[in-house]
C-alpha positions as CSV (number, residue, x, y, z in Angstrom):
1,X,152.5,-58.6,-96.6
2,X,153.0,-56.9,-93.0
3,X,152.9,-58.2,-89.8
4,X,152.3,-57.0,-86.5
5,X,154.8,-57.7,-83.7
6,X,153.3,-58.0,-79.7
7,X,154.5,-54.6,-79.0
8,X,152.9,-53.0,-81.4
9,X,155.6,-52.6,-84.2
10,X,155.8,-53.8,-88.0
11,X,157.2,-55.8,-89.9
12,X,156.4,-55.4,-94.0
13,X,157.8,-57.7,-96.7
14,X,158.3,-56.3,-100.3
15,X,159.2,-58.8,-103.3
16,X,161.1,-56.8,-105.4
17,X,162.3,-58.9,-108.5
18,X,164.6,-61.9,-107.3
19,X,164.6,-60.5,-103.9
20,X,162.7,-59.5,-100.8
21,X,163.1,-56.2,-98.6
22,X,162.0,-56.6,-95.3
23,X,161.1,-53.1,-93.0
24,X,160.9,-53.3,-89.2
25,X,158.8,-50.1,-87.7
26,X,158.5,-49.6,-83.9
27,X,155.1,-48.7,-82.8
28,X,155.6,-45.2,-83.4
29,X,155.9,-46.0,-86.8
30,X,159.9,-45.2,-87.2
31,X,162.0,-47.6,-89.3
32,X,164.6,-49.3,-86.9
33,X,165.8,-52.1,-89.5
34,X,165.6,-52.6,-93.3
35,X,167.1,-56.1,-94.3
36,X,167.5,-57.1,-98.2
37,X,167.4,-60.9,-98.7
38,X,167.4,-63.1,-102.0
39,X,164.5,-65.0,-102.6
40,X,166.0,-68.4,-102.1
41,X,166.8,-67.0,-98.1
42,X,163.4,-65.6,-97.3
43,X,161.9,-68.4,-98.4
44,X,164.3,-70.4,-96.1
45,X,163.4,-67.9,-93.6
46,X,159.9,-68.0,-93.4
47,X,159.8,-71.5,-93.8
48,X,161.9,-72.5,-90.7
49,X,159.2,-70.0,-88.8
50,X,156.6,-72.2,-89.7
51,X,158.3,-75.3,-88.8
52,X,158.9,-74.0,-85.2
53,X,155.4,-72.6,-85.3
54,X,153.8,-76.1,-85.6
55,X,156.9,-77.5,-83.7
């Protein structure tokens, strides 16, 4: 899945077997980050996001 961020970056999420790999890209389309996170933590993670979303 990939999302876009307000200044015109990405940020793409990979499962890849018991874990996730997510790749920030500015708007130019470089990599500035790469995090690795288990399964159990993105979940966490994207969960707490849509707790403060609807917050």
């Amino acid at each position: 899945m990939k999302f876009s961020t307000y200044e015109g970056g990405t940020i793409t999420v990979r499962r890849a077997g018991h874990r996730f790999d997510f790749e920030v890209k500015d708007p130019k389309g470089e990599t500035t980050a790469t995090v690795e996170m288990s399964s159990d933590d993105a979940w966490s993670l994207l969960s707490e996001l849509g707790a403060e979303l609807n917050a």
